[in-house]
C-alpha atoms as an extended CHARMM CRD file, in Angstrom:
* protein
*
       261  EXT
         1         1  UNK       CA              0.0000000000        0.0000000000        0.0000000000  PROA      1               0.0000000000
         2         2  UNK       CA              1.5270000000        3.4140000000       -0.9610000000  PROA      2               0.0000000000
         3         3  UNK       CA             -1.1210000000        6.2970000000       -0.9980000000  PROA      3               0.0000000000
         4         4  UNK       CA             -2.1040000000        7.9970000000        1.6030000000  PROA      4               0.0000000000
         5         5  UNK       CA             -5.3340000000        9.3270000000        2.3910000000  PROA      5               0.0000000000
         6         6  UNK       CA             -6.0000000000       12.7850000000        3.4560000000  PROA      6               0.0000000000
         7         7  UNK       CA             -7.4530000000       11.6330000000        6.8240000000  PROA      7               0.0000000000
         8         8  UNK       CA             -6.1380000000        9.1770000000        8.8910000000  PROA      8               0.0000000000
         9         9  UNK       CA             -8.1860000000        6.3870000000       10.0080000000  PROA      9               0.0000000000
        10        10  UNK       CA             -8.9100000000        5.9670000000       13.7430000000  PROA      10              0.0000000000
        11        11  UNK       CA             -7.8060000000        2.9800000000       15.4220000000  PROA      11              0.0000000000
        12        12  UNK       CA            -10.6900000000        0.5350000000       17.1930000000  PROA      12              0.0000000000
        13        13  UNK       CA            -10.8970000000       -1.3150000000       20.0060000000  PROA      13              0.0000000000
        14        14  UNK       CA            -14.1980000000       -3.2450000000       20.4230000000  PROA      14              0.0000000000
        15        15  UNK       CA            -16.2030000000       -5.8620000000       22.3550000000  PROA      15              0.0000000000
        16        16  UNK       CA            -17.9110000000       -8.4750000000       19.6720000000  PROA      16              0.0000000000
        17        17  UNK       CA            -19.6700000000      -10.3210000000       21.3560000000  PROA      17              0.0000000000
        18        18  UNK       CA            -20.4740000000      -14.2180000000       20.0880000000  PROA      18              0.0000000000
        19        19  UNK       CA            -22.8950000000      -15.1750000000       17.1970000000  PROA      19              0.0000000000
        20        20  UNK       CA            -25.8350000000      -14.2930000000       18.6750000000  PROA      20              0.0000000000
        21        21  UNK       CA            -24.9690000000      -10.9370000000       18.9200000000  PROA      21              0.0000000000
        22        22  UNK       CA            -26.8810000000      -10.8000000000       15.6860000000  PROA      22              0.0000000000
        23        23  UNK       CA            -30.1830000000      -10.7830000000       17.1350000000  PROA      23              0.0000000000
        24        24  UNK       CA            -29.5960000000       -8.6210000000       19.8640000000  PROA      24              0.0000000000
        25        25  UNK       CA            -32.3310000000       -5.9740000000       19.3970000000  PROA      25              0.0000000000
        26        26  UNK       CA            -29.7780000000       -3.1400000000       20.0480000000  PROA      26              0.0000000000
        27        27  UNK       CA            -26.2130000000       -3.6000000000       19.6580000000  PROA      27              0.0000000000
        28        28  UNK       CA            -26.4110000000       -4.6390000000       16.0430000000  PROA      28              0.0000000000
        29        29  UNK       CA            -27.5320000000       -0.9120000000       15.3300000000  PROA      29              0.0000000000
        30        30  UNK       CA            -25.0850000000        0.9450000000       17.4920000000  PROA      30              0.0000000000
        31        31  UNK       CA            -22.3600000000       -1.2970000000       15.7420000000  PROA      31              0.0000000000
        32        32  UNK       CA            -23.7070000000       -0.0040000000       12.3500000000  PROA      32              0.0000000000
        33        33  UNK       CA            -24.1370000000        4.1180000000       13.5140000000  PROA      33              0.0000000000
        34        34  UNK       CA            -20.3830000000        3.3130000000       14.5990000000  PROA      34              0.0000000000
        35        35  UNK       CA            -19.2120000000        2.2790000000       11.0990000000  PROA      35              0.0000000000
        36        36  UNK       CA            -21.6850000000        5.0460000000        9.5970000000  PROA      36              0.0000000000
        37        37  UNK       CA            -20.0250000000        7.7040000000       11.6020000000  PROA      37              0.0000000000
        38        38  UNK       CA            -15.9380000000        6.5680000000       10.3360000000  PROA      38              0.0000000000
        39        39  UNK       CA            -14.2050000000        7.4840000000        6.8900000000  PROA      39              0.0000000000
        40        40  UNK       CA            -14.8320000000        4.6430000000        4.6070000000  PROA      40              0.0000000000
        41        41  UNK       CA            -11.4520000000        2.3550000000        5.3000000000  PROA      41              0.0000000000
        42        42  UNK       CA             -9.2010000000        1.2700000000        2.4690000000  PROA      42              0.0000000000
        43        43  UNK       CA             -9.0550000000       -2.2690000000        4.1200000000  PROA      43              0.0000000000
        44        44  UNK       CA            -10.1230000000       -3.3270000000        7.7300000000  PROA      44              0.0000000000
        45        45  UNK       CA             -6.5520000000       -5.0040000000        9.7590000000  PROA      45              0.0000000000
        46        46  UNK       CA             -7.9840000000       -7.4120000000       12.2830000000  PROA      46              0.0000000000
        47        47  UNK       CA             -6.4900000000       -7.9020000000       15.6340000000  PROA      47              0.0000000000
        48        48  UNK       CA             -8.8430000000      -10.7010000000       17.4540000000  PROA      48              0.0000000000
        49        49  UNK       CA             -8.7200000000      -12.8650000000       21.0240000000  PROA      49              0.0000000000
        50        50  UNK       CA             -9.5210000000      -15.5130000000       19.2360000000  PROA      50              0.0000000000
        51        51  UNK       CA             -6.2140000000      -16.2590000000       17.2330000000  PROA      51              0.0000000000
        52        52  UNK       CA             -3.2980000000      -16.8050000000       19.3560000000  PROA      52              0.0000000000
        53        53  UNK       CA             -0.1110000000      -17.8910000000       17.1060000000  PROA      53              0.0000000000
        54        54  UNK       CA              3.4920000000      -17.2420000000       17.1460000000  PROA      54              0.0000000000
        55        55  UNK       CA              5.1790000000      -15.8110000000       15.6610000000  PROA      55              0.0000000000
        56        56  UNK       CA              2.8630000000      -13.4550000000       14.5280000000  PROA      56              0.0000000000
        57        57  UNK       CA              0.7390000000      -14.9690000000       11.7250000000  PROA      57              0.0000000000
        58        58  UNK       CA             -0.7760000000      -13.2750000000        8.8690000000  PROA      58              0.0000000000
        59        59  UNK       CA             -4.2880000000      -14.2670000000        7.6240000000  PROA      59              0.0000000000
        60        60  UNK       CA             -5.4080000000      -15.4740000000        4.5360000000  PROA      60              0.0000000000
        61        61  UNK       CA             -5.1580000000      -12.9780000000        1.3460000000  PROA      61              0.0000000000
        62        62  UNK       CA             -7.9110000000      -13.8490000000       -0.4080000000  PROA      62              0.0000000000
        63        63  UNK       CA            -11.5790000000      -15.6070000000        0.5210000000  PROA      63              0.0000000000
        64        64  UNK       CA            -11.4940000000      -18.5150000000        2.0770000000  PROA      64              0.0000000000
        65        65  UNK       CA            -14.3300000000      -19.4790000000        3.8020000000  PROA      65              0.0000000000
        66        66  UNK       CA            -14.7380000000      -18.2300000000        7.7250000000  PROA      66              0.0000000000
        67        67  UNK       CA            -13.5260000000      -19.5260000000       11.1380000000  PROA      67              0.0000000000
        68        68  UNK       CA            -16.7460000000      -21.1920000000       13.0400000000  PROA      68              0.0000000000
        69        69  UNK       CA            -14.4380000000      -21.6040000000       16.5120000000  PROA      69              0.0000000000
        70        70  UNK       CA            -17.5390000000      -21.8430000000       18.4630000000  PROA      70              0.0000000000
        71        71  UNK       CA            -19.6350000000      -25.0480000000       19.9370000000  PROA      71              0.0000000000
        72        72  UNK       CA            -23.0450000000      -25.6160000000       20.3830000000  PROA      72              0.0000000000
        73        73  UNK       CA            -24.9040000000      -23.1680000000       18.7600000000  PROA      73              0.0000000000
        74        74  UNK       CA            -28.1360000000      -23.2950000000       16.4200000000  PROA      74              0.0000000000
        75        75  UNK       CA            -27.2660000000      -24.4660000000       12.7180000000  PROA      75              0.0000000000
        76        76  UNK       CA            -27.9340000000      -21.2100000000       11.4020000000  PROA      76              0.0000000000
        77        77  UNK       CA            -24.5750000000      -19.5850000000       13.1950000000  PROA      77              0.0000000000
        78        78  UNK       CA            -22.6560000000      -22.3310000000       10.7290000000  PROA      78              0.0000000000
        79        79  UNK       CA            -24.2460000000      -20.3430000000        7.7470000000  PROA      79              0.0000000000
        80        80  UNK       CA            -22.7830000000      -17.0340000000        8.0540000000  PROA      80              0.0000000000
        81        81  UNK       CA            -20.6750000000      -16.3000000000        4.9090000000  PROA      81              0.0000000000
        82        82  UNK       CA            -18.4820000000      -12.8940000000        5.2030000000  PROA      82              0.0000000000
        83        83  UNK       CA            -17.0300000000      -13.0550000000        1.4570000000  PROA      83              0.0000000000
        84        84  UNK       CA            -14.6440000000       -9.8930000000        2.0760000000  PROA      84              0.0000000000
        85        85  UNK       CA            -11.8190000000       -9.4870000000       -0.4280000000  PROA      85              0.0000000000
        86        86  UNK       CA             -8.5060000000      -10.1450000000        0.8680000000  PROA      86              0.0000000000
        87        87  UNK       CA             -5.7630000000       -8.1490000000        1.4660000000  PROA      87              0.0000000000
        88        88  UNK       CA             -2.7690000000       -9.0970000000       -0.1850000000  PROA      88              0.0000000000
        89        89  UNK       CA             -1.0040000000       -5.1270000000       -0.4580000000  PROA      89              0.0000000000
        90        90  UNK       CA             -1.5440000000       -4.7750000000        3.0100000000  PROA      90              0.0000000000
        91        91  UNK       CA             -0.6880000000       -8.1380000000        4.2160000000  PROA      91              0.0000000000
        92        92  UNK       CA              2.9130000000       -6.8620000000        2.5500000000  PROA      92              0.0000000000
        93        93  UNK       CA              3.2220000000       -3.4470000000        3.8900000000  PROA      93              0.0000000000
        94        94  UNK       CA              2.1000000000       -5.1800000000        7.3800000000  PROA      94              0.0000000000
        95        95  UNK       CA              5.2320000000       -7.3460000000        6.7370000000  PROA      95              0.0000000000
        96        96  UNK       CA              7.8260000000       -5.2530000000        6.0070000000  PROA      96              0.0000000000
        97        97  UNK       CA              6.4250000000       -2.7690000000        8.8120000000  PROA      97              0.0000000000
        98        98  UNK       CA              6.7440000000       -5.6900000000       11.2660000000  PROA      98              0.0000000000
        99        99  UNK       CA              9.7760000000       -7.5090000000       10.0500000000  PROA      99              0.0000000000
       100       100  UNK       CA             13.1130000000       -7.3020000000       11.8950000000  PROA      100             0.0000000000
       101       101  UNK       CA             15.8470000000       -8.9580000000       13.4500000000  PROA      101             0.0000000000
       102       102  UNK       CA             13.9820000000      -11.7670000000       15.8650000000  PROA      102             0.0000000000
       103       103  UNK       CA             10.8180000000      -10.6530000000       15.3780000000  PROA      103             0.0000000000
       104       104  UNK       CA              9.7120000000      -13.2400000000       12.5000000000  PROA      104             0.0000000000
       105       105  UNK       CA              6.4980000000      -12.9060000000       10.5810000000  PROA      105             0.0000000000
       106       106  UNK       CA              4.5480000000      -16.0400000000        9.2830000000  PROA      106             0.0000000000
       107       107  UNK       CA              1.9630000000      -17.1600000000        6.7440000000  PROA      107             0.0000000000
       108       108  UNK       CA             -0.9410000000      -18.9220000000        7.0080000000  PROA      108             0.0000000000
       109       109  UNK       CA             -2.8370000000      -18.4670000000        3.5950000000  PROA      109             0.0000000000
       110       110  UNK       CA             -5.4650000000      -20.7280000000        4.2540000000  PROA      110             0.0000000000
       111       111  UNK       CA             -6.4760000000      -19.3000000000        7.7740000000  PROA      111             0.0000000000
       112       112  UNK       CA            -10.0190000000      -17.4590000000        7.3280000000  PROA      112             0.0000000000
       113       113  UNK       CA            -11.4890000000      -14.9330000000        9.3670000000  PROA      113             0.0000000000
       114       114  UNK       CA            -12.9040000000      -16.0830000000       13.5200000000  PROA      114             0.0000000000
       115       115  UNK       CA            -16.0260000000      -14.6810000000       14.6520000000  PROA      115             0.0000000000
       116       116  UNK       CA            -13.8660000000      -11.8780000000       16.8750000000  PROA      116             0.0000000000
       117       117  UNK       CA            -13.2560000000      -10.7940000000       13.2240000000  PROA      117             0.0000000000
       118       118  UNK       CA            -16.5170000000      -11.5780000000       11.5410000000  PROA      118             0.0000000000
       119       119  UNK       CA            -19.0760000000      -11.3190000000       13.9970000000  PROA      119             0.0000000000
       120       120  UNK       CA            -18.8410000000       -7.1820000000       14.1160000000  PROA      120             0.0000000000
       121       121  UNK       CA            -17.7630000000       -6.6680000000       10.7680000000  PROA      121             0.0000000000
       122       122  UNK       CA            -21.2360000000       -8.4570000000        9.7030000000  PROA      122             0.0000000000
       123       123  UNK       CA            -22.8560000000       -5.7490000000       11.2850000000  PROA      123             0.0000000000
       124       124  UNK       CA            -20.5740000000       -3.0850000000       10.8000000000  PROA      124             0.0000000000
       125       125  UNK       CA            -19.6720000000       -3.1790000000        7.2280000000  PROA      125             0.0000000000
       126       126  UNK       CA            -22.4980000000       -5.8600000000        5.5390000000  PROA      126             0.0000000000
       127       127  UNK       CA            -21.8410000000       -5.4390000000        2.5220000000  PROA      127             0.0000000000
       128       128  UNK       CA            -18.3760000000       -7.2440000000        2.7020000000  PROA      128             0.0000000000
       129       129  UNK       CA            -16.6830000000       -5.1100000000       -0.1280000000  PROA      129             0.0000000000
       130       130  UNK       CA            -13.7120000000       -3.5290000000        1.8020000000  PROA      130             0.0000000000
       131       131  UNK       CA            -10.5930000000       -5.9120000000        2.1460000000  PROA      131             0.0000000000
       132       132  UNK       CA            -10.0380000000       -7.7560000000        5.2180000000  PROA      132             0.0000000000
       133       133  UNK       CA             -6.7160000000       -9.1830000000        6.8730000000  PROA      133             0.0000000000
       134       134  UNK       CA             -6.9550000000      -10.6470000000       10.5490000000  PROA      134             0.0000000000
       135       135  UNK       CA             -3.1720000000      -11.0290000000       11.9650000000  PROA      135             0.0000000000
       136       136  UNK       CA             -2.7630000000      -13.2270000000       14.8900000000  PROA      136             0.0000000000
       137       137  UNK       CA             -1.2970000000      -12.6230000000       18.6850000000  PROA      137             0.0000000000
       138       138  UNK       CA              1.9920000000      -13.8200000000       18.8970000000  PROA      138             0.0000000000
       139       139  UNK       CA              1.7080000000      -12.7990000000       22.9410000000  PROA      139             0.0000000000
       140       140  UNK       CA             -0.5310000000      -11.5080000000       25.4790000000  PROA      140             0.0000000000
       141       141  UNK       CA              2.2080000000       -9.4710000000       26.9940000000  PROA      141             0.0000000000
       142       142  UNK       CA              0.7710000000       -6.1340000000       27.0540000000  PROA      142             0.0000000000
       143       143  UNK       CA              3.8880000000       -3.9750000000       26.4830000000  PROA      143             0.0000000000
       144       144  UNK       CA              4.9060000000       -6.4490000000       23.7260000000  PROA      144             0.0000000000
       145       145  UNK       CA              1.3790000000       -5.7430000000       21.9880000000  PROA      145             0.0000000000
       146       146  UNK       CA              1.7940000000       -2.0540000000       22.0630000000  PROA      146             0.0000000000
       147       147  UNK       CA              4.8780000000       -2.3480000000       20.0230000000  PROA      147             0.0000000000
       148       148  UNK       CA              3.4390000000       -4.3690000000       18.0000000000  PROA      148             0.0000000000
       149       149  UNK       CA              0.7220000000       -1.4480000000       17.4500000000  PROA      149             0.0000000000
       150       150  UNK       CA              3.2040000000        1.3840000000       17.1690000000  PROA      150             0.0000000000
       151       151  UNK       CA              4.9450000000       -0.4590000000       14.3080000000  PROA      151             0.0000000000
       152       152  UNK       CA              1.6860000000       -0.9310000000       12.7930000000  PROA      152             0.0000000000
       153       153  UNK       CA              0.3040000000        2.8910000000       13.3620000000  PROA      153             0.0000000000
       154       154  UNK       CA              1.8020000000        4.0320000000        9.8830000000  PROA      154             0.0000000000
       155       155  UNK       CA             -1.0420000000        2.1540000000        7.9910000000  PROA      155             0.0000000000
       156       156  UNK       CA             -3.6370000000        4.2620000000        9.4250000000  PROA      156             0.0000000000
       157       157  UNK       CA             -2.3730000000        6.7930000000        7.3240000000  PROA      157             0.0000000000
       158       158  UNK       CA             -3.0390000000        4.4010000000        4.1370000000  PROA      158             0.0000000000
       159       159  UNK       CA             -6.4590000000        4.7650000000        4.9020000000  PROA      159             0.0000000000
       160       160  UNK       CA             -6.3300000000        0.9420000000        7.1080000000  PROA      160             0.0000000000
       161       161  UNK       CA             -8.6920000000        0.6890000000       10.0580000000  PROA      161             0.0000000000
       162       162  UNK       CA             -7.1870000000       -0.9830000000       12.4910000000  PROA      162             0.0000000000
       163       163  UNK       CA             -9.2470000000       -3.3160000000       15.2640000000  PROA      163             0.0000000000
       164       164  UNK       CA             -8.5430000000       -4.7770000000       18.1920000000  PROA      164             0.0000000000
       165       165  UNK       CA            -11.5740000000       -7.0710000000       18.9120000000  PROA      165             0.0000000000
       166       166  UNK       CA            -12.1570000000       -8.4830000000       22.2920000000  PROA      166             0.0000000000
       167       167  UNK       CA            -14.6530000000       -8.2320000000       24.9300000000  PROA      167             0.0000000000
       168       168  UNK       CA            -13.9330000000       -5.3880000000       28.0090000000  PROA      168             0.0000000000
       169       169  UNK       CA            -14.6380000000       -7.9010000000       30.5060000000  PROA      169             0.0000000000
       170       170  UNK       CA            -14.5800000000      -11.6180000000       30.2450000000  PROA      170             0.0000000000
       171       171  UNK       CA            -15.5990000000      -14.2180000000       32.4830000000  PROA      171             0.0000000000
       172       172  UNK       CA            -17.9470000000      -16.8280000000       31.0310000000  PROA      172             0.0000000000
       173       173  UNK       CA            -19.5470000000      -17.5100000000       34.8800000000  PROA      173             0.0000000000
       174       174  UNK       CA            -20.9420000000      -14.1640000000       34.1280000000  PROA      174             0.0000000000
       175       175  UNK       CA            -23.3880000000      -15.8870000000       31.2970000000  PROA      175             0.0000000000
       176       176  UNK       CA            -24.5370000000      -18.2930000000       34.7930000000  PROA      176             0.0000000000
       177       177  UNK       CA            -24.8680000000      -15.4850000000       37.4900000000  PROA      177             0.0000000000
       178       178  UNK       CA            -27.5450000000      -13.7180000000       35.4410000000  PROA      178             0.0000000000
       179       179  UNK       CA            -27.8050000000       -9.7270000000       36.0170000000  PROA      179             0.0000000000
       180       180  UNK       CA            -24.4980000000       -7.6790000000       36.3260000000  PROA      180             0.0000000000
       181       181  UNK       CA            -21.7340000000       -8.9140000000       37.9880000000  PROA      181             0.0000000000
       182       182  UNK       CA            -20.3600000000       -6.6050000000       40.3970000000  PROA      182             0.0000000000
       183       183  UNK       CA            -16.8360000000       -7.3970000000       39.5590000000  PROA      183             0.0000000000
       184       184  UNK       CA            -18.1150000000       -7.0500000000       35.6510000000  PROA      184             0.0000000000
       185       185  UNK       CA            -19.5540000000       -3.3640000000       36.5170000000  PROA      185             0.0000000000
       186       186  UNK       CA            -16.4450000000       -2.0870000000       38.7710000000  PROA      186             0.0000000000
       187       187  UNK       CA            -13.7210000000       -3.6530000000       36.0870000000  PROA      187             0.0000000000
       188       188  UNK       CA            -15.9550000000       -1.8450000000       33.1870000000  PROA      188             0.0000000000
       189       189  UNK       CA            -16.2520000000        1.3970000000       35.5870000000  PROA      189             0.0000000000
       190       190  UNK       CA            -12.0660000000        1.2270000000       36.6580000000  PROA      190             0.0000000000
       191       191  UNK       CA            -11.3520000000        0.9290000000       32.3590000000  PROA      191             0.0000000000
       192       192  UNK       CA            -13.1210000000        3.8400000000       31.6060000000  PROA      192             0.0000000000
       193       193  UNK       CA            -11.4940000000        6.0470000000       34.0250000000  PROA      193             0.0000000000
       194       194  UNK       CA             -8.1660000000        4.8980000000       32.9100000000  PROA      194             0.0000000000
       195       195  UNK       CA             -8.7380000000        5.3090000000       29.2010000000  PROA      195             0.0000000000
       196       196  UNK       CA            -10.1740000000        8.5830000000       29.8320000000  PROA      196             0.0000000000
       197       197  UNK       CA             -7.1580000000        9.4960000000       32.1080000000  PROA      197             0.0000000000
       198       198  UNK       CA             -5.4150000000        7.8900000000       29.7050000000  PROA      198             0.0000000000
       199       199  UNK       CA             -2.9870000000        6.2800000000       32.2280000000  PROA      199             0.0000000000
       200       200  UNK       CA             -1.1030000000        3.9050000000       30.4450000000  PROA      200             0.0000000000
       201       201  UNK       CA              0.5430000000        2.3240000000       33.1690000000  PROA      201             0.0000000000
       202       202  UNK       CA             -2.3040000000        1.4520000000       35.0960000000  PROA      202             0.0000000000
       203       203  UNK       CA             -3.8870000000       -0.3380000000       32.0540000000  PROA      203             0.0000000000
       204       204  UNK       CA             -0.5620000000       -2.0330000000       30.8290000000  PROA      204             0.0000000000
       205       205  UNK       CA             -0.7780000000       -3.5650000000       34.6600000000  PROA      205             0.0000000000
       206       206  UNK       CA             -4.7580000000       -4.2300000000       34.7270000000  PROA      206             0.0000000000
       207       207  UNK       CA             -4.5720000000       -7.7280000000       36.8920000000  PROA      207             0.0000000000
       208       208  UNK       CA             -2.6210000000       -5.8170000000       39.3490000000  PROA      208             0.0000000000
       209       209  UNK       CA             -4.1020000000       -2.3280000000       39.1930000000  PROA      209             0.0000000000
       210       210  UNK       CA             -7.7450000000       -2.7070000000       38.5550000000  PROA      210             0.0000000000
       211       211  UNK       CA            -10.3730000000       -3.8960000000       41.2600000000  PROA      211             0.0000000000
       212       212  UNK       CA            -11.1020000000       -7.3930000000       40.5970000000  PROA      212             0.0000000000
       213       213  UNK       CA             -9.2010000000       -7.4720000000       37.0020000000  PROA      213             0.0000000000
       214       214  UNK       CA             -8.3010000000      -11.3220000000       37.6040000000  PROA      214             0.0000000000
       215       215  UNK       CA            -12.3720000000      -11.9720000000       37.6740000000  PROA      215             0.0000000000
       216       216  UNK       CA            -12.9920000000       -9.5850000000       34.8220000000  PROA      216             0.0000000000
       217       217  UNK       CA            -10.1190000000      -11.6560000000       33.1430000000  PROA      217             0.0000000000
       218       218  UNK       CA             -9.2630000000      -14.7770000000       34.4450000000  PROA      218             0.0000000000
       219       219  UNK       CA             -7.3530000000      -15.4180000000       30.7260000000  PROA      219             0.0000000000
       220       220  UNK       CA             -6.5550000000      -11.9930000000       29.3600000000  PROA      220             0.0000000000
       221       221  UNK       CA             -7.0140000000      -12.7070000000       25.8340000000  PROA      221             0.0000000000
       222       222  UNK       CA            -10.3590000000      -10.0380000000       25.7210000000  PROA      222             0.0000000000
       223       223  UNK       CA             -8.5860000000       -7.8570000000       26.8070000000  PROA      223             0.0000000000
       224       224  UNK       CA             -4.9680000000       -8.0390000000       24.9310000000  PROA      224             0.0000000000
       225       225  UNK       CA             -6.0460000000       -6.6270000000       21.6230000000  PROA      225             0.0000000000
       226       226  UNK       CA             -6.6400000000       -3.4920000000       23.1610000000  PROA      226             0.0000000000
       227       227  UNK       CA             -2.8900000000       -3.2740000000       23.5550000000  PROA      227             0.0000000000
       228       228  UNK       CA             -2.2730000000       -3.1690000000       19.8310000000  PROA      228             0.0000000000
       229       229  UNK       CA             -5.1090000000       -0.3250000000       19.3190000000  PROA      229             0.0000000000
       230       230  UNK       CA             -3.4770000000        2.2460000000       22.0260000000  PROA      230             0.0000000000
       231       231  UNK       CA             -0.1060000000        1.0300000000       20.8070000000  PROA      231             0.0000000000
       232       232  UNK       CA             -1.5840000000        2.1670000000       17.1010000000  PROA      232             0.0000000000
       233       233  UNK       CA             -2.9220000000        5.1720000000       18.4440000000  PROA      233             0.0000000000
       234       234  UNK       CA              0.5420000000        5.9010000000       20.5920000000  PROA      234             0.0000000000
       235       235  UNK       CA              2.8610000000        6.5260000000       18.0920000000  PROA      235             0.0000000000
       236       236  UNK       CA              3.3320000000       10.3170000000       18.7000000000  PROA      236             0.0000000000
       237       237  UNK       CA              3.8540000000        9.6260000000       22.3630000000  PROA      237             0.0000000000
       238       238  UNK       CA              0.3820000000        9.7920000000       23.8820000000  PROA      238             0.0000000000
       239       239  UNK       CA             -3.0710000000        7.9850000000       23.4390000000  PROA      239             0.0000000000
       240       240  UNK       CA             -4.3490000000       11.7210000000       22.5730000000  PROA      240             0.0000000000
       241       241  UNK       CA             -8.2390000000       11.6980000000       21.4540000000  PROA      241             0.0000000000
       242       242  UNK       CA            -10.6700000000        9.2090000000       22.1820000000  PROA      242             0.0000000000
       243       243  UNK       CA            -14.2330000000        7.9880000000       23.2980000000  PROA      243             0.0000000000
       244       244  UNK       CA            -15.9710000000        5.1510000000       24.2780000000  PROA      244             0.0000000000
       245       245  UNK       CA            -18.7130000000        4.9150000000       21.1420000000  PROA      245             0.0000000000
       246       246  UNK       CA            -20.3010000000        1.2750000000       22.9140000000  PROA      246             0.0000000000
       247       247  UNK       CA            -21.0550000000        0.9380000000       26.5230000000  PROA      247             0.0000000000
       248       248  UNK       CA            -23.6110000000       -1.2150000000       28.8540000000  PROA      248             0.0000000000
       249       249  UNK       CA            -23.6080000000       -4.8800000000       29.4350000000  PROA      249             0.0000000000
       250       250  UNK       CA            -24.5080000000       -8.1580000000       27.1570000000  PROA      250             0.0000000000
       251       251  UNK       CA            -25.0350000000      -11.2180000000       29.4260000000  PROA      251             0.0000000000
       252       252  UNK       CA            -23.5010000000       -9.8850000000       32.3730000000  PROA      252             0.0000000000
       253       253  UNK       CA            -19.9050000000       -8.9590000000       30.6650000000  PROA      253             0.0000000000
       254       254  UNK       CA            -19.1450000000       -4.9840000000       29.3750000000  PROA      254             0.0000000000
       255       255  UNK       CA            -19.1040000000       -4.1850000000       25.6680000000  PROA      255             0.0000000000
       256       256  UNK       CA            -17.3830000000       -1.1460000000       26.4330000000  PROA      256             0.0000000000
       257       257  UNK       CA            -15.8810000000        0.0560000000       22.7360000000  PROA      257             0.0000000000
       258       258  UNK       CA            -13.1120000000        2.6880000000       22.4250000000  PROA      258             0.0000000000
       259       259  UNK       CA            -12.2670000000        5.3420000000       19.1130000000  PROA      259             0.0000000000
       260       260  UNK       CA             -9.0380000000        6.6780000000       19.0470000000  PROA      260             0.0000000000
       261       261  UNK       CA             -8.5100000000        9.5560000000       16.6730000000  PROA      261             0.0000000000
């Protein structure tokens, strides 16, 4: 990818929920004013929970059909199709921005995209004409995801949304306790603050600084790919602008989503 855009894309950080997210009478919309509200992307880079490889994998880079990693759901979950094209010029500028000395980058062309990618982009962009290419975590250190981010920041000047997709809190006992979990609400509550304090230290040590961040998270993986969004939005030195668009609950866990830029 070469041109550059006159505006530079924001960088994404958002809860997606699971398959049924679909018929959820209200976050399908506010997923959809979201996308409404954005400059139209050049391509989409995806940054999910849900694939975990190192070294750091790239996606397919063309259409191959999608990632079902889920269990026990109706049939009609198996149906989705998301045919976005793929990204082959931006799978090589991600490449040479990522490539150096130890830091190895791999591909795995026949690797579709996994509902963390899918699932939002469904409702987001429907059509599935913009150019997709989900890149895996090669860690769920935080610091070493920010890098990982910075490096990548450049494309947003290409015109390349980048998203981290997660969920703000995870803890799957939440879909059991029914209502809100408190330790759901004060995580969700502690997050805000920090993003809106921007206090990068306190989030780059959330099981430590957060109230009850090891129930929010016991696996951080949710949370991780938010790492790579402030690390995309961090390359001047500071997290500068940015909003939660998506807040509330689903099921008990936050779907607290962050704009930056």
């Amino acid at each position: 990818m070469t041109a550059a855009t006159q505006e530079r894309m924001p960088a994404l950080y958002l809860s997606h929920g699971a398959p049924p997210l679909a018929d959820d009478p209200v976050w399908p919309g506010e997923l959809a004013a979201w996308s409404a509200g954005l400059p139209r992307p050049k391509a989409i880079l995806v940054v999910s929970a849900h694939w975990e490889e190192a070294p750091l994998a790239l996606g397919a880079t063309g259409t191959v059909p999608l990632v079902y990693d889920f269990w026990g759901f109706p049939e009609h979950y198996y149906r989705v199709t998301y045919p976005a094209p793929g990204a082959p010029e931006l799978a090589d500028s991600v490449r040479k921005l990522l490539r150096a000395p130890g830091t190895p980058v791999q591909d795995v062309p026949d690797r579709g995209l996994d509902h963390g990618a899918y699932v939002p982009l469904v409702e987001m962009y429907p059509d599935a004409d913009i150019p997709v290419l989900q890149v895996s975590m090669p860690t769920l250190d935080p610091v070493r995801l920010m890098e990982i981010g910075r490096r990548l920041a450049p494309l947003r000047d290409e015109g390349v949304l980048i998203v981290g997709s997660g969920f703000f809190t995870h803890n799957l006992a939440a879909l059991r306790q029914g209502g809100i979990p408190a330790w759901s609400a004060e995580f969700d509550a502690w997050g805000r603050e920090a993003l809106q304090e921007r206090d990068v230290d306190a989030l780059l040590d959330f099981t430590r600084k957060s109230p009850a961040g090891r129930l929010a998270h016991p696996r951080t993986e949710h949370f991780a790919p938010l790492f790579v969004t402030m690390g995309a939005a961090d390359a001047a030195g500071e997290l500068g602008e940015q909003k939660s668009v998506i807040d509330g609950f689903w099921m008990g866990l936050a779907k607290r989503s962050v704009q930056f830029g």
